[in-house]
C-alpha positions as CSV (number, residue, x, y, z in Angstrom):
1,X,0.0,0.0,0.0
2,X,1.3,3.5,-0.5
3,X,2.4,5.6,2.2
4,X,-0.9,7.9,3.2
5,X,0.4,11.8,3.3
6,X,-0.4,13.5,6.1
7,X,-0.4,17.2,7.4
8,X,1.6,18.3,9.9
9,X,-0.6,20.3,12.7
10,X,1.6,23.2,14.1
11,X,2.0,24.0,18.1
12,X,-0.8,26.4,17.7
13,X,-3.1,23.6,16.2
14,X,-2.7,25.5,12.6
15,X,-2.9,22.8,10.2
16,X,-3.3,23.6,6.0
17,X,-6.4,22.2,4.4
18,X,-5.7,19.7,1.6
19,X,-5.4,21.4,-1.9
20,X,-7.5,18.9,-3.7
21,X,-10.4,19.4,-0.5
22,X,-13.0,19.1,-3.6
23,X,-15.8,20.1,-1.2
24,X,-13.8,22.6,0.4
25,X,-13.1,24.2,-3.2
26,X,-14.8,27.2,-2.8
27,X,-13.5,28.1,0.6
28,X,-11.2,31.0,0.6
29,X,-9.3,33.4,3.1
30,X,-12.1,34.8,5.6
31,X,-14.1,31.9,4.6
32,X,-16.0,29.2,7.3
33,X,-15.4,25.6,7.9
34,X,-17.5,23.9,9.7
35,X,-16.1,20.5,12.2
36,X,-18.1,18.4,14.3
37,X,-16.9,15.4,16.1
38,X,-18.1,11.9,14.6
39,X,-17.2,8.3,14.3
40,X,-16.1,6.4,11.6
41,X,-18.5,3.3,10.8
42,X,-17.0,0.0,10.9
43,X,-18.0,-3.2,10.6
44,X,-17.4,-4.4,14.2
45,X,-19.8,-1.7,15.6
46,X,-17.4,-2.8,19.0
47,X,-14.6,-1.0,17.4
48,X,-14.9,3.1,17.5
49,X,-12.9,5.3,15.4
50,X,-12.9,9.2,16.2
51,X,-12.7,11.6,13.4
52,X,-13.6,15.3,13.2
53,X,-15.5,15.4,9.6
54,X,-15.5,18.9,7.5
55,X,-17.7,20.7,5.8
56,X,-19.3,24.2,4.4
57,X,-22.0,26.2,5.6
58,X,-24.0,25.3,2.6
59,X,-23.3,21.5,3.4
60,X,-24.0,22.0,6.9
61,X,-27.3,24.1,5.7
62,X,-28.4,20.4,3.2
63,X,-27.5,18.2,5.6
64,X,-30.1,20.0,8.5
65,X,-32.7,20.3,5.9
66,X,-32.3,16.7,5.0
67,X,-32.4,15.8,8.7
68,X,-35.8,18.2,9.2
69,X,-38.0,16.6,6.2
70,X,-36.7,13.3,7.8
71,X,-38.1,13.7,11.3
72,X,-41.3,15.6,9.6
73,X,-42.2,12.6,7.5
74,X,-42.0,10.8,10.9
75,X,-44.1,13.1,12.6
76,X,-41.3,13.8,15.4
77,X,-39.8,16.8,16.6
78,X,-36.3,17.4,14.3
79,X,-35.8,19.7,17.4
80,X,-33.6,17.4,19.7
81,X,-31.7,15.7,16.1
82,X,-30.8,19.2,15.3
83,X,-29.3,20.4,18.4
84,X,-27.6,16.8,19.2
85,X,-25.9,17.4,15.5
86,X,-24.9,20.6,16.6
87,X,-23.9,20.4,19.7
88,X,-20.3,19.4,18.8
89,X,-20.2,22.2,16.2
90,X,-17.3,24.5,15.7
91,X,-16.5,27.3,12.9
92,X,-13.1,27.6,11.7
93,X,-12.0,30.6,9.8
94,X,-9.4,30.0,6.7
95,X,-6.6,31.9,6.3
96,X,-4.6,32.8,3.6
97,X,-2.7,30.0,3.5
98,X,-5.2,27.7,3.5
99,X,-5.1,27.1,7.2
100,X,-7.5,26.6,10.0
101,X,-7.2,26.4,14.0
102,X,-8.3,23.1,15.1
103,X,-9.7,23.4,18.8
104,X,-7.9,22.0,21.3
105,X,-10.7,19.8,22.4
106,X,-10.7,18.3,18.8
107,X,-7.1,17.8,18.9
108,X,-7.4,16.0,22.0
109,X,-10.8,13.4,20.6
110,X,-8.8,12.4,17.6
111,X,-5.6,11.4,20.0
112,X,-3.3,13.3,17.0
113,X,-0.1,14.3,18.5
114,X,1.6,16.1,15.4
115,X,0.2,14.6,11.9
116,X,-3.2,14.4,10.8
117,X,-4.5,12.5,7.8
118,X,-7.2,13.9,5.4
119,X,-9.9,12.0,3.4
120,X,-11.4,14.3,0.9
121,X,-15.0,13.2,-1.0
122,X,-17.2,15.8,-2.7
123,X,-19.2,16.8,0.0
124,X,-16.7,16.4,3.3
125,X,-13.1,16.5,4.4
126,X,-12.9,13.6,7.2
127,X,-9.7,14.7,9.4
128,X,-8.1,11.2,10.9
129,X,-5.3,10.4,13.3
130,X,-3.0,8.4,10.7
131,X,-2.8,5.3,13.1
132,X,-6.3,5.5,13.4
133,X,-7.1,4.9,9.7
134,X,-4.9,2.2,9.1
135,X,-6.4,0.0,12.1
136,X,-9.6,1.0,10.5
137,X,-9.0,0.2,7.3
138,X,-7.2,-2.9,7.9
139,X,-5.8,-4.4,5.1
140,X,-7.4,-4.3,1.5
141,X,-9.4,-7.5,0.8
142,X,-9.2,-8.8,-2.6
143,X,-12.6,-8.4,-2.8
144,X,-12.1,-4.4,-2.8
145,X,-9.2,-4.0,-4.6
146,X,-10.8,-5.6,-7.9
147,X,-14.2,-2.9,-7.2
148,X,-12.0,-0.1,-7.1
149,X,-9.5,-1.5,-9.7
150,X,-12.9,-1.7,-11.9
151,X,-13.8,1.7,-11.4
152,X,-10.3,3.1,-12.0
153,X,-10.1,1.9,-15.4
């Protein structure tokens, strides 16, 4: 497997936002990211694996409204969904390098001491501790090597 590149996060818990952060794209200097505190799915559901997942406003702004007409066609109260997804919630300012201040606090959840690993898809940026992501991901099955071989082509 090749060797995942991480970012290193500063003293200050600075740490530069991936260039290719498709879902990020539009985010410059003065703009908002949004993190919250999650956990990776696996399939034990005994282990738990911490990540801090990243989005926009706008994202943030779907994702609510999603969550609303969910609870509505259920006839139940989005009220306590909402504020449990919000809860956690912190905005981070960009700078103009392409940096944000991670909170201590989230620092602390994802056990990172200096590097960070980030996983970029079109709607989020999931933040990992490195060592984290490699127990989680375990080693590639042959099974999902030949899907994503498939799709690569």
């Amino acid at each position: 497997m090749f060797p995942l590149p991480t970012y290193r996060l500063s003293p200050k818990n600075q740490v530069t936002l991936p260039r290719d952060a498709r879902s990020l794209g539009a985010v410059s200097e003065g703009g908002v990211v949004c993190g919250m505190p999650a956990h990776a799915i696996h399939k034990d559901p005994a282990k738990q694996f911490t990540i801090i997942t990243l989005m926009t406003v706008e994202e943030l702004t779907a994702r609510e409204s999603a969550l609303r007409a969910e609870y509505d066609r259920q006839g139940v109260s989005a009220f306590e969904i909402l504020n449990q997804l919000n809860a956690g919630l912190k905005q981070m300012t960009v700078d103009g390098q392409r940096r944000i201040v991670l909170p201590p606090h989230f620092v602390e959840y994802l056990g990172a001491e200096r590097d960070l690993l980030f996983i970029c898809t079109n709607s989020t940026v999931y933040v990992w501790n490195p060592q984290h992501y490699v127990t989680w991901r375990g080693e590639p099955d042959e099974t999902t090597r030949l899907t994503l071989d498939r799709f690569m082509v």
